[in-house]
N, C-alpha and C positions, 0 to 999 in steps of 0.2 A: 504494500500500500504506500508505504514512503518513498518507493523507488516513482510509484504512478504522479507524486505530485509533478504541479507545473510550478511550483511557486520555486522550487530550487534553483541553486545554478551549478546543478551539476548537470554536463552534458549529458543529452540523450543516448548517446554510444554505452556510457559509463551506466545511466539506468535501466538500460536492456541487461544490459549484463549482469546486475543487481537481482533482475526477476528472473535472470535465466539461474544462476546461483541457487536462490529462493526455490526455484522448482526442482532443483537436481536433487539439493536439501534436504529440502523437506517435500513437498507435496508429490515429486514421485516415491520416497519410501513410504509415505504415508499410504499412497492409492495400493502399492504393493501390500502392507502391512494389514488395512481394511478390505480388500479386495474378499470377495468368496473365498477365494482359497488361500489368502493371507494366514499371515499366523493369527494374528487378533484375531478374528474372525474364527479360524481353527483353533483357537483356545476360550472361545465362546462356546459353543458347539460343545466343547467337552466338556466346560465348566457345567455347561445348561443338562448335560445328558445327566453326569453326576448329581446334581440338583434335585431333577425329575425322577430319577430313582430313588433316592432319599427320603422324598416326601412320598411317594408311592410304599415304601418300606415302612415307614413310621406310621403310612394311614393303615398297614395291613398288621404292624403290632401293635397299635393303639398310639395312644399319646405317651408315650416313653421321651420320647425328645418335641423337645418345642420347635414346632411346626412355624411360627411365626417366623423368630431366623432365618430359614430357608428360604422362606417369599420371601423375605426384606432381601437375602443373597440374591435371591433369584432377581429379585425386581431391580437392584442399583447393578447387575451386571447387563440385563436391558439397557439401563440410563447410559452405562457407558459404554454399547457398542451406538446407540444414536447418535450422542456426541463425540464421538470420533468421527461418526458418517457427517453429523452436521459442521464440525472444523474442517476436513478434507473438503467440502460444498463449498462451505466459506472460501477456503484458501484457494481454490482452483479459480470461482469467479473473480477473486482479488485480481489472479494472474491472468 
């Protein structure tokens, strides 16, 4: 984004190159990392499998372990694969 101003006086040559940097960076390991078959993404998947069997386990012994934890696991490891998908959105429109 601070490469995109106009208000700077730093040459144009020098702020391409800024967001080309910027993209090598970060936002291509990022799309790699979020991608389906990323890791993030591959270690969502497993976290969320592990999860869903747990709380299948717990509902077939009864209430032995609190069930609540595991939604709350379950549910901020949701939050964190959207906002990784919603920064990677961000960062790409930036560039």
């Amino acid at each position: 984004d601070r490469a995109k101003t106009s208000d700077r006086q730093i040459p144009l040559r020098q702020r391409y190159a800024e967001v080309l940097a910027t993209w090598d960076e970060y936002v291509e390991p990022m799309i790699q990392l979020v991608n389906a078959d990323g890791a993030f993404e591959q270690g969502v998947r497993k976290v969320e499998v592990v999860l869903l069997r747990l709380l299948s386990e717990q509902q077939r012994l009864g209430h032995l372990v609190d069930d609540d934890m595991l939604l709350r696991t379950h549910a901020r490891i949701l939050e964190m694969q959207t906002s990784a998908q919603l920064t990677l959105r961000h960062a790409r429109e930036l560039l």
